[in-house]
Each structure stands twice: as structure tokens, then as C-alpha cells.
C-alpha positions as CSV (number, residue, x, y, z in Angstrom):
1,X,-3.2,7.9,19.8
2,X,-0.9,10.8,19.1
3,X,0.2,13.0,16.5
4,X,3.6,12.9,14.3
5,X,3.8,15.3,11.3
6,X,-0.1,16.2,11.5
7,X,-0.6,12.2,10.7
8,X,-1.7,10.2,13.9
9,X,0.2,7.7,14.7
10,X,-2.1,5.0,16.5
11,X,-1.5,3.5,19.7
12,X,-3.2,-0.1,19.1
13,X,-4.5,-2.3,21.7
14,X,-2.2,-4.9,20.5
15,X,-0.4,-6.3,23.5
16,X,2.8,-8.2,24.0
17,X,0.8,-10.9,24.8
18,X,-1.1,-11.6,22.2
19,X,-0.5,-12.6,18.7
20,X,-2.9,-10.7,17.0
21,X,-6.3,-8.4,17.8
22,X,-9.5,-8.2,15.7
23,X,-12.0,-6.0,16.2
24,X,-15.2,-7.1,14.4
25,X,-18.0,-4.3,14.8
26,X,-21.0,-3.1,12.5
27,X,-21.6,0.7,11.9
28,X,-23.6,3.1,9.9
29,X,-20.3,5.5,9.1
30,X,-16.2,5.7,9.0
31,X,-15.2,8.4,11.1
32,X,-11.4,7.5,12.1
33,X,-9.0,10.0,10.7
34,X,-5.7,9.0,8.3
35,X,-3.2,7.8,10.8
36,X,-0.6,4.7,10.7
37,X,1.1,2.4,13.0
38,X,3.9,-0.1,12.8
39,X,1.7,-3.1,13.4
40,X,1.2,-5.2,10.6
41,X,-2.8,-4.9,9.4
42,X,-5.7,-6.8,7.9
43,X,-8.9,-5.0,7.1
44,X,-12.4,-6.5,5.5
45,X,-15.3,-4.3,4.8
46,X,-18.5,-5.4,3.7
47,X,-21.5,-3.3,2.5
48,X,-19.6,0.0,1.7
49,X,-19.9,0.7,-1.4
50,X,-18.6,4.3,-2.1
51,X,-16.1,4.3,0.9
52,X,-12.9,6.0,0.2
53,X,-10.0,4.2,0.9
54,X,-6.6,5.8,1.0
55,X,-3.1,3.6,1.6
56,X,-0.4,5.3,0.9
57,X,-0.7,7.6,-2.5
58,X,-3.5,5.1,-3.7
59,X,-7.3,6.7,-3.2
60,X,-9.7,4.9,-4.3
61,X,-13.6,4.0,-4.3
62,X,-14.4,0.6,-3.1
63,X,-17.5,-1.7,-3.9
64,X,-19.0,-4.4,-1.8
65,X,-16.0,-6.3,-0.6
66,X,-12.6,-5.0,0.3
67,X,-9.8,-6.5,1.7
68,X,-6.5,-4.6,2.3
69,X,-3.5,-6.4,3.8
70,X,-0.4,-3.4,4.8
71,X,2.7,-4.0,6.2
72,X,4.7,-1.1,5.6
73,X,6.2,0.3,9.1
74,X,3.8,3.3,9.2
75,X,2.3,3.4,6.0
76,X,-1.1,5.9,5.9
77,X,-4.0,5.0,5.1
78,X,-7.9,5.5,6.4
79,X,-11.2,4.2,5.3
80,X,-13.5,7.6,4.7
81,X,-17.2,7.6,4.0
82,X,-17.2,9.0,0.8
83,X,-20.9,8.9,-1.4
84,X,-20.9,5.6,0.8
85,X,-25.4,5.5,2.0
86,X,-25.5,2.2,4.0
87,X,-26.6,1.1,7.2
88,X,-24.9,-1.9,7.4
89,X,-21.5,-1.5,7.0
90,X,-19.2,-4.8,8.4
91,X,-15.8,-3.8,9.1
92,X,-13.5,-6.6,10.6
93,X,-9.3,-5.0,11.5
94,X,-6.7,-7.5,12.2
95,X,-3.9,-6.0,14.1
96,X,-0.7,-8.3,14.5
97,X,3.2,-7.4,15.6
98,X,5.7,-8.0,12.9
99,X,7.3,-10.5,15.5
100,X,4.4,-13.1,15.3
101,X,6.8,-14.5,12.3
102,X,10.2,-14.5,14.2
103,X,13.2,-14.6,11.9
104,X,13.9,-18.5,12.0
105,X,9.8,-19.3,11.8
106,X,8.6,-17.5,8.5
107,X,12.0,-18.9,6.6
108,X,10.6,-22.2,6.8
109,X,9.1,-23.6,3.3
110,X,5.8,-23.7,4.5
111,X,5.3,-19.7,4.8
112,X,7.3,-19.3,1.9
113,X,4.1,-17.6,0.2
114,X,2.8,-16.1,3.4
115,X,6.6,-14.8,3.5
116,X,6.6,-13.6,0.1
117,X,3.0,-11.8,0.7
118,X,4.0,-9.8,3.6
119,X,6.6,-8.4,2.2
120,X,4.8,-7.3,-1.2
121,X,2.2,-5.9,1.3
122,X,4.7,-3.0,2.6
123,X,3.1,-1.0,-0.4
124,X,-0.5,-1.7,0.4
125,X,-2.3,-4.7,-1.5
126,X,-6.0,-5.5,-1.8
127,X,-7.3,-9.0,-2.8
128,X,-9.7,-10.3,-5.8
129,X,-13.5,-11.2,-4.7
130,X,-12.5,-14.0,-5.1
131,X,-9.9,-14.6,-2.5
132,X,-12.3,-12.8,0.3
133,X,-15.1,-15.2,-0.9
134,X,-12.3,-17.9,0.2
135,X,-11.8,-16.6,3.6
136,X,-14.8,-14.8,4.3
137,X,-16.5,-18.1,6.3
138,X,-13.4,-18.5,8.8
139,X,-13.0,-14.9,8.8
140,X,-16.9,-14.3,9.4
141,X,-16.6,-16.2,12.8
142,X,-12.7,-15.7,14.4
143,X,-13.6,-12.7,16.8
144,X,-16.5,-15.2,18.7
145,X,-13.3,-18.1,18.9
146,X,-12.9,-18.9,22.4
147,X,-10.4,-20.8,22.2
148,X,-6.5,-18.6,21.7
149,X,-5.1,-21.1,20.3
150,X,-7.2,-22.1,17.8
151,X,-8.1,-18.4,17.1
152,X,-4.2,-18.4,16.1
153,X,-4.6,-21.1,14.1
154,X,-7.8,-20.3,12.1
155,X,-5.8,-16.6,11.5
156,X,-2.9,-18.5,10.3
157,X,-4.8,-20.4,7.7
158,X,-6.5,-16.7,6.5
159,X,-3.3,-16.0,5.9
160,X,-2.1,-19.0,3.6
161,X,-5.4,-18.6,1.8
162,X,-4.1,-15.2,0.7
163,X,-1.1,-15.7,0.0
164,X,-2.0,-18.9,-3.1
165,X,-3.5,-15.7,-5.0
166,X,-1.3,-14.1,-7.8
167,X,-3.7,-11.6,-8.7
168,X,-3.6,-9.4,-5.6
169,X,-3.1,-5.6,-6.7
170,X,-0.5,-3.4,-4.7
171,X,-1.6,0.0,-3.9
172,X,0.9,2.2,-2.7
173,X,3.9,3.5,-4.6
174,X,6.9,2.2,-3.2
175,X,8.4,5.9,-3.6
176,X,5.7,7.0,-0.8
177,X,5.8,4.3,1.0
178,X,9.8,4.5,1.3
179,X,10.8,1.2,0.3
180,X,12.9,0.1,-2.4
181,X,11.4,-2.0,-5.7
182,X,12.4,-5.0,-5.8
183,X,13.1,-7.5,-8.5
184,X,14.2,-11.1,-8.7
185,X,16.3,-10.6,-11.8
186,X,19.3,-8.8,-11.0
187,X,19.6,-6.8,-14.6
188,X,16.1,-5.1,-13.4
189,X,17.0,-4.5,-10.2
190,X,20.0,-2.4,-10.8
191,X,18.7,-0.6,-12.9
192,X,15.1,0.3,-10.0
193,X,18.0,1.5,-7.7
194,X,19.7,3.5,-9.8
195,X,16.6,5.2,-11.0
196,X,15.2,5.4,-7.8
197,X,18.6,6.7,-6.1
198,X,18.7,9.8,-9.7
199,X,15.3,10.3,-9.8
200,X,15.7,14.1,-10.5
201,X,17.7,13.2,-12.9
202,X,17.3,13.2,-16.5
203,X,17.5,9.9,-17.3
204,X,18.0,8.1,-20.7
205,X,17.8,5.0,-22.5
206,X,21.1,4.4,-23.2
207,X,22.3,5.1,-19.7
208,X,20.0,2.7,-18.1
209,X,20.5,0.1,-21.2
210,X,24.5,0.2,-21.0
211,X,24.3,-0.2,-17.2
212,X,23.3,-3.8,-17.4
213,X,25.0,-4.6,-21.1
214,X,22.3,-4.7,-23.2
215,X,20.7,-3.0,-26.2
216,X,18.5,-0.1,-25.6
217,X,15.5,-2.1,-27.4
218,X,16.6,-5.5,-26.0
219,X,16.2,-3.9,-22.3
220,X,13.3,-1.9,-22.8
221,X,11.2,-5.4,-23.4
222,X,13.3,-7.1,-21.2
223,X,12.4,-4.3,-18.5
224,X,8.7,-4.5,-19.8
225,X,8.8,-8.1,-19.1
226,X,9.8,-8.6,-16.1
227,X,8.1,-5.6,-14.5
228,X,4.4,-5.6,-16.4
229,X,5.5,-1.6,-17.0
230,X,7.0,0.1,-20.0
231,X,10.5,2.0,-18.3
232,X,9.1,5.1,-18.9
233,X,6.0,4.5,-16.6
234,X,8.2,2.7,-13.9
235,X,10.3,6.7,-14.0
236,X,6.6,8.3,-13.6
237,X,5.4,6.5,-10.9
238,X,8.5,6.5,-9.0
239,X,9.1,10.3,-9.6
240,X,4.7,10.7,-8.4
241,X,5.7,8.7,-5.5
242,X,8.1,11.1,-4.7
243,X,6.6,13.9,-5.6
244,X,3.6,12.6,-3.4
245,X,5.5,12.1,-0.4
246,X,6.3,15.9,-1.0
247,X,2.8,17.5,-1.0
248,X,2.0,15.6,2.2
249,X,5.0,16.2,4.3
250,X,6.1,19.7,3.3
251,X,4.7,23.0,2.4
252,X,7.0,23.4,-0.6
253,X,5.3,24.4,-3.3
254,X,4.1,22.9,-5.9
255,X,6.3,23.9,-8.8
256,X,9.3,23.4,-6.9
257,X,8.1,19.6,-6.3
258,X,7.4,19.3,-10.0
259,X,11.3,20.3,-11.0
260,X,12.8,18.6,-7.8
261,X,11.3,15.5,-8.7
262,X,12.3,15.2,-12.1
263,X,9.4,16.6,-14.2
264,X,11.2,19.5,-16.6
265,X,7.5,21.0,-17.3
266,X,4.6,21.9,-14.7
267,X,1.8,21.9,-17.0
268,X,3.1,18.2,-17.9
269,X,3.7,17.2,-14.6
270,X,0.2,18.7,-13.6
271,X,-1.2,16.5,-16.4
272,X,0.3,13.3,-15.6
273,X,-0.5,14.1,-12.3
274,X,-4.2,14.2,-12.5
275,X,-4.1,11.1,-15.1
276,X,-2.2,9.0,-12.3
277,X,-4.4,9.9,-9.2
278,X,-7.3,11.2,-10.6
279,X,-7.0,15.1,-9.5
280,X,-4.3,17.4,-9.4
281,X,-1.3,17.9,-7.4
282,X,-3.1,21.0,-5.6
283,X,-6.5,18.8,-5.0
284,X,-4.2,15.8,-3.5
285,X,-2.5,18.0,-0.9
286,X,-5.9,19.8,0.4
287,X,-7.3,15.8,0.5
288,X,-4.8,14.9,2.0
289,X,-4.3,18.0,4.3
290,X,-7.8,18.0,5.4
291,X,-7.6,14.6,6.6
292,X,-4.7,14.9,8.5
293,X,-6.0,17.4,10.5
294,X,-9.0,15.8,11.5
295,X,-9.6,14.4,15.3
């Protein structure tokens, strides 16, 4: 592995060759530090309550089950022990090349919602119980598959299986993870870009409302409808994103991220911050900081 601004960037054992690579191994501890790579991933862990996991801006604590599926070209993340006690951890990492879908292949129908899944995954998204509980048998026994072929295939239907469940969360903001939000009415999206494109902007109501012809009331439900966030939230996050991005990949300080991002106040921005990611911008950096670092 090597190192690209402090975060190491993994080499994988991923070859040409193959379609994908699993490493299925049991361990007492997570001791790999916050790195990323631009090979598409699948992680299950099993017994780790308390782990910390990090993707992207997201940090939280996990229970039981996890499952994570990331596709963003070199999205962050790391699994860290955390208050995390057991002995009998089960981790299982899927490793697979972007190009196991070539262009012509995943536009056919039938990986329409495999399609549609790997590309909400460029944020980050981790699957309900019960989707793992789907999976978990055909999962549970893939690395001892003799057969390549069928080892493809079994990984293939893991996929599918994901990809009928709605209720996957994302994790990531799409801000940090430098990738536009996307929308499949066009109203919405015009109105993500141009927030995302005047961020540090003060942005109104009445600008956004008029840029897409419609009330300011009529588009903020409209907005609320089609995205499951309020427009003022959608402007938080993607400033946070942002401002995220900031604390990990510069030394600029703090209160020139809060007014460069948008925020016009530091003790609001400090609030909002801690409310959002559960500790404060300074806290996030030195997290995140202190991870980086470690080899």
C-alpha cells in the first residue's frame, strides 16, 4: 500500500484475472488504518458490536451485523475497534474491478437494479438485517467455492439479492465523496447543481423556487417530496460535506471553513456541526487526523 494525502491508498490483491477477491478470516481486533482504493467493495462483519465504522463523513457504531457496499473511486473508509470486546469477530471483504460490469453488460434489463445499486453505492450504503439474513447462507460459504465459475455466479446472485431492497441507507455525503446528487425529476435536479455549484452562497427561496417556475411553497414540498429532506437540510449537508472534505484535506482553519462553506456564524456552524456528526468540527479533524496517520 502507499500513502496519498496522509490517507493510504491500498494496493489490493485484486488481479486482472479475476473477477472478484474475498477474503473471509476471523479475528479478535481491527487494526487496518483509514485508507481507499478504486476497486469497488463489499464488507460483512459479524460479532462486532461497538466497531467504528467510518465511510466517507459517516462514523458510526455498528451492532451485530453490518454490511457496507462502496463504490465511490476512492472513497475512505476503515472499520476501527472502538468499545468493540469480542473474540469472535467474522469479517468477509469482497474486492471486485469496476470492469466486471462492462458498459454493454450492466445496461441489460436484468442488472437494472444491481445497476441502479452501484451507483447509489458511490456515497457508501449499508443494508437492513434483513437483507444480510438473505445473503448471509451463500455468503457464509463463497470463499470455500472451488469451482470460479460458480464462485462468479453465487457473487452475482449476492448482488441481485441486494439490490430488491429499498431500504438500504447511504452513508456518505455526496459533497465528501465528490459526486454530484442526483435526481430523476429534472426540476430537483437543477436546482442540487446549482446549490451544489453556489454553496458559499447565500441562497434563498425565491432564487431556487423561480429557477424551476414554481412557487416558493409549491417547490419547497415538491423538493421535500422527491428528496425525503426539507431544502434547508439538503443546503446543510451539502455545505457539511464540504466543509468535511475541508478539515481532512487541509490545515485551514476552522473558522475559515465555517465562512467558506457557507455558514455566516461559527458558533452556528459549530452547533450544526456537532448535531450532524455527533462531535465538533475540531474533534472530527483530530479523528480523523489520528487515523490517517496510523501504519
Amino acid at each position: 500500500m502507499k500513502k496519498t494525502n496522509n490517507i493510504i491508498r491500498e494496493i489490493t490483491p485484486l488481479s486482472d484475472r479475476d473477477c472478484f477477491y474475498i477474503a473471509d478470516r476471523f479475528k479478535n481486533e481491527f487494526t487496518y488504518p483509514i485508507h481507499s482504493h478504486p476497486e469497488f467493495e463489499l464488507n460483512f462483519t459479524a460479532h462486532a458490536n461497538g466497531v467504528r465504522r467510518i465511510v466517507g463523513d459517516s462514523s458510526e457504531i455498528i451492532g451485530e451485523y453490518d454490511m457496507v457496499l462502496i463504490t465511490g473511486k476512492d472513497l475512505e473508509h476503515v472499520w476501527e475497534q472502538g468499545d468493540c470486546t469480542s473474540d469472535k469477530i467474522r469479517e468477509i471483504t469482497i474486492q471486485f474491478s469496476p470492469d466486471l460490469f462492462f458498459n454493454n453488460f450492466i445496461k441489460k434489463s436484468q442488472f437494472d437494479s444491481i445497476s441502479k445499486m452501484l451507483e447509489k453505492a458511490q456515497r457508501g450504503i449499508c443494508f437492513p438485517t434483513e437483507a444480510i439474513m438473505k445473503v448471509y447462507s451463500t455468503l457464509d460459504t463463497l470463499s470455500s467455492e472451488k469451482d470460479g465459475f460458480y464462485a462468479v455466479i453465487k457473487f452475482l446472485s449476492i448482488l441481485h439479492e441486494l439490490s430488491l431492497y429499498d431500504d438500504v441507507r447511504e452513508l456518505s455525503s455526496s459533497s465528501f465523496a465528490r459526486i454530484e446528487s442526483s435526481s430523476d425529476s429534472r426540476r430537483v435536479s437543477k436546482v442540487q447543481k446549482y446549490i451544489e455549484d453556489h454553496y458559499k452562497e447565500e441562497l434563498r427561496l425565491n432564487t431556487l423556487s423561480e429557477l424551476v417556475n414554481m412557487t416558493p411553497v409549491s417547490f419547497s414540498r415538491f423538493f421535500h417530496l422527491r428528496t425525503g429532506k426539507t431544502l434547508s437540510d439538503f443546503i446543510v449537508d451539502i455545505r457539511l460535506g464540504f466543509a468535511t472534505r475541508m478539515l481532512v484535506d487541509t490545515s485551514t482553519s476552522i473558522a475559515e471553513i465555517c465562512y467558506d462553506c457557507g455558514f455566516n456564524n461559527l458558533s452556528n456552524f459549530n452547533r450544526i456541526f456537532k448535531k450532524k456528526k455527533g462531535c465538533s468540527p475540531k474533534e472530527f479533524r483530530e479523528i480523523y487526523t489520528k487515523r490517517k496517520t496510523l501504519i
